[in-house]
C-alpha positions in Angstrom: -39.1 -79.3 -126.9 -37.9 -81.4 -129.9 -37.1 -79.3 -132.7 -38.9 -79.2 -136.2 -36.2 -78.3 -138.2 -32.7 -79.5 -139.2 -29.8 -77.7 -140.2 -29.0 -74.2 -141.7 -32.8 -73.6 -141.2 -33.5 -74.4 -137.8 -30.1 -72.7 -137.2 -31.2 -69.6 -138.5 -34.4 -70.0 -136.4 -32.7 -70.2 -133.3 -30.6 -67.0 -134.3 -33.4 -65.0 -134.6 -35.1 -66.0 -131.7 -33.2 -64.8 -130.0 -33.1 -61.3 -130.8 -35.2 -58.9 -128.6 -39.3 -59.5 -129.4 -39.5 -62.0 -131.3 -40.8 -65.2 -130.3 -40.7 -68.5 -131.4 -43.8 -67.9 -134.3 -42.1 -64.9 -135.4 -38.3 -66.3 -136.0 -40.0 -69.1 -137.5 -42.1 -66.8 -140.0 -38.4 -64.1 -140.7 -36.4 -67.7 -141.4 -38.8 -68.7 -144.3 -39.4 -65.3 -145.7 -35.3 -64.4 -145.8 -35.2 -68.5 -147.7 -38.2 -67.2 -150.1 -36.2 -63.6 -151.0 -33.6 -63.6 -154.0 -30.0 -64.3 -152.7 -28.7 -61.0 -153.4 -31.8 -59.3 -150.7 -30.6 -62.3 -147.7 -27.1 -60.9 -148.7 -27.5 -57.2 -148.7 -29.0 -57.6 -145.4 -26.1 -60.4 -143.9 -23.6 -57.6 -145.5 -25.3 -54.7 -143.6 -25.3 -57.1 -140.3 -21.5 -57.8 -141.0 -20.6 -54.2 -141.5 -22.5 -52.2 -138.7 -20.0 -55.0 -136.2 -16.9 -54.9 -138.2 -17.4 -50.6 -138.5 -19.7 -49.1 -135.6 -18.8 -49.6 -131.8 -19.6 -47.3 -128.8 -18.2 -43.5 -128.6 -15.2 -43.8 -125.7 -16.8 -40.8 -123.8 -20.6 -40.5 -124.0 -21.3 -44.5 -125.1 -23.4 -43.2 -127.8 -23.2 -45.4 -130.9 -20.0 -44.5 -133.0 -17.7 -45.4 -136.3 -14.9 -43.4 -134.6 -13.4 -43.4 -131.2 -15.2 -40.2 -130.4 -18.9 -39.4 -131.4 -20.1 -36.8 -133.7 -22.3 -35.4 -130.7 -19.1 -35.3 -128.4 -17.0 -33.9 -131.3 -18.9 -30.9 -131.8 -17.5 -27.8 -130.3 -20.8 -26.4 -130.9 -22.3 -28.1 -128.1 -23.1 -26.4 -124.9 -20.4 -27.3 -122.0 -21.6 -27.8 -118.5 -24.8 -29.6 -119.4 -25.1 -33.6 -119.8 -28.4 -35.3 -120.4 -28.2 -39.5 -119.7 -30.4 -41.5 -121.6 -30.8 -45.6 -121.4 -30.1 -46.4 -125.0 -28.7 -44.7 -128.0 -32.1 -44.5 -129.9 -33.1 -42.2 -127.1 -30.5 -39.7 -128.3 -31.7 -39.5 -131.3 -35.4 -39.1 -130.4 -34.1 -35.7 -128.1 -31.9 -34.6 -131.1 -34.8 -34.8 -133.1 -36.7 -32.5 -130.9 -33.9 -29.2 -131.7 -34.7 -28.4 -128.1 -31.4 -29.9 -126.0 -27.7 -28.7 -127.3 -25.4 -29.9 -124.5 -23.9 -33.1 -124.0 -25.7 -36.8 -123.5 -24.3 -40.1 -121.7 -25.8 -43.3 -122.6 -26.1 -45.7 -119.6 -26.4 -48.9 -122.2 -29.4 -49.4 -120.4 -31.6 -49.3 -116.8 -31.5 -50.7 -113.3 -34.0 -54.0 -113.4 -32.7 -56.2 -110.6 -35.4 -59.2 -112.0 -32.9 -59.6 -115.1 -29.7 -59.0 -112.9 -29.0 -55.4 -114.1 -27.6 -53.6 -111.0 -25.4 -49.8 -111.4 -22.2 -52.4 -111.9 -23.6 -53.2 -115.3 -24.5 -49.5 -116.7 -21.9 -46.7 -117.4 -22.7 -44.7 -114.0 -19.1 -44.8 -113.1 -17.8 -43.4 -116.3 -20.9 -40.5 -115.9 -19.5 -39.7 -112.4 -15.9 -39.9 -113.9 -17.0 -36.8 -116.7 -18.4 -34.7 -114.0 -14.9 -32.6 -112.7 -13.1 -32.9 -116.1 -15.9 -31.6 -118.3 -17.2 -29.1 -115.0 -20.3 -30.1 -115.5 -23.1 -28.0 -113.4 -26.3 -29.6 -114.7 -27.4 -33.5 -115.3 -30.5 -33.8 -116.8 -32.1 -37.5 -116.3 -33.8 -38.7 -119.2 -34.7 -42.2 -118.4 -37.8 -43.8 -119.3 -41.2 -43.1 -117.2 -40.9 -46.8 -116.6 -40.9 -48.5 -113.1 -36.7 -49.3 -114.1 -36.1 -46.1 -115.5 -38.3 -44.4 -112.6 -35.4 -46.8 -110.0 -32.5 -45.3 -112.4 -33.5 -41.8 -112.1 -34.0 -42.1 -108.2 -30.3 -44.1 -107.8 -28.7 -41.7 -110.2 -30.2 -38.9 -108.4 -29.2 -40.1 -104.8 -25.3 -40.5 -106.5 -25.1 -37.2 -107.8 -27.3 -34.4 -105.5 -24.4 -34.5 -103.0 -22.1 -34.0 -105.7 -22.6 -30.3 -105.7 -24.4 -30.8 -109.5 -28.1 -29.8 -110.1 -29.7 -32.5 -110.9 -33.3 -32.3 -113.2 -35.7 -34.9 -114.5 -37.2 -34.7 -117.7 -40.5 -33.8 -117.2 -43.6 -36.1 -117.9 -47.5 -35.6 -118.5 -50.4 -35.3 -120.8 -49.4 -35.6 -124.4 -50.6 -32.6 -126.5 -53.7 -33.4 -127.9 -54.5 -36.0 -125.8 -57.3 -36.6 -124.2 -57.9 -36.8 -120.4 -59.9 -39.4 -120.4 -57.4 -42.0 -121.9 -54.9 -41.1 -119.7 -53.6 -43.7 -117.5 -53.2 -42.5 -113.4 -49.7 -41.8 -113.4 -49.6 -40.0 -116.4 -52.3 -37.7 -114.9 -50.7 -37.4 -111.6 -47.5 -36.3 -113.0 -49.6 -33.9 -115.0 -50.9 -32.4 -111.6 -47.7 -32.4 -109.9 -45.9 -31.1 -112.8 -48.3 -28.3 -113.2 -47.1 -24.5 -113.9 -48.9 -21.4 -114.4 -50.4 -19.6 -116.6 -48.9 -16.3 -117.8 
């Protein structure tokens, strides 16, 4: 495909194409809106792009994003030992923080098994999880990845790796969203509703 720009412009294009979700239309639509914006705007947000790479890497324990070797979450000797919830991706830490429900420790895999884009257990931090389990004496993992078919193969490898491991090993659960209604429920969201069903007191 022959391109339509030259230059700084289709440069930029291609740049932001290639970030995740946005297409062709859409890089194309961001290039001429950050060449429309005052100088100082394109700037504060190159500045902010330079800084979060110069400054924030990946904590050295949990792989939870971090400005210092360590991460808050793994500094904090408030935290409940023992317990270590793995998530795919650092936004999903934050989205369980948010909740005030977990207080242990997390892991971030950088990811999830999906053997169509050539992510296999090599390419996620499962070693370095299985490396935390006898120095931390950790009793309990809880699995946290997404109720996704990759997350679903994640959860089922992880779980294979770790049962004989003499940990228990818990999967977050999944089901109806409160206030939702059952008819817009999707078959495997009901299912897990059934499956996952408890009594009442």
């Amino acid at each position: 495909m022959s391109q339509a720009y030259e230059g700084p412009i289709q440069d930029l294009i291609d740049e932001l194409g290639r970030l995740p979700g946005i297409g062709p239309k859409s890089a194309q639509r961001l290039a001429f809106h950050l060449l429309k914006v005052p100088a100082a705007d394109a700037m504060r947000l190159a500045d902010a792009i330079s800084e979060v790479k110069r400054r924030v890497s990946f904590c050295s324990r949990c792989f939870n994003v971090s400005e210092h070797e360590i991460c808050a979450l793994c500094s904090d000797s408030r935290r409940e030992d023992g317990v270590i919830c793995v998530v795919e991706e650092p936004r999903d830490v934050v989205a369980l923080e948010r909740t005030g429900e977990f207080r242990g420790r997390y892991h971030v895999l950088q990811g999830a098994l999906n053997p169509l884009e050539g992510v296999g257990p090599d390419r996620l931090k499962v070693k370095e999880l299985l490396a935390r389990l006898d120095p931390e004496s950790i009793t309990e993992v809880i699995i946290c990845t997404n109720p996704n078919i990759e997350g679903e193969a994640t959860a089922m490898y992880l779980g294979r790796l770790l049962k004989p491991l003499g940990v228990a090993v818990s999967r977050l659960a999944s089901g109806l969203p409160v206030g939702g209604d059952l008819e817009y429920a999707d078959e495997l969201t009901l299912g897990r509703a059934i499956e996952q069903r408890r009594s009442l007191d």
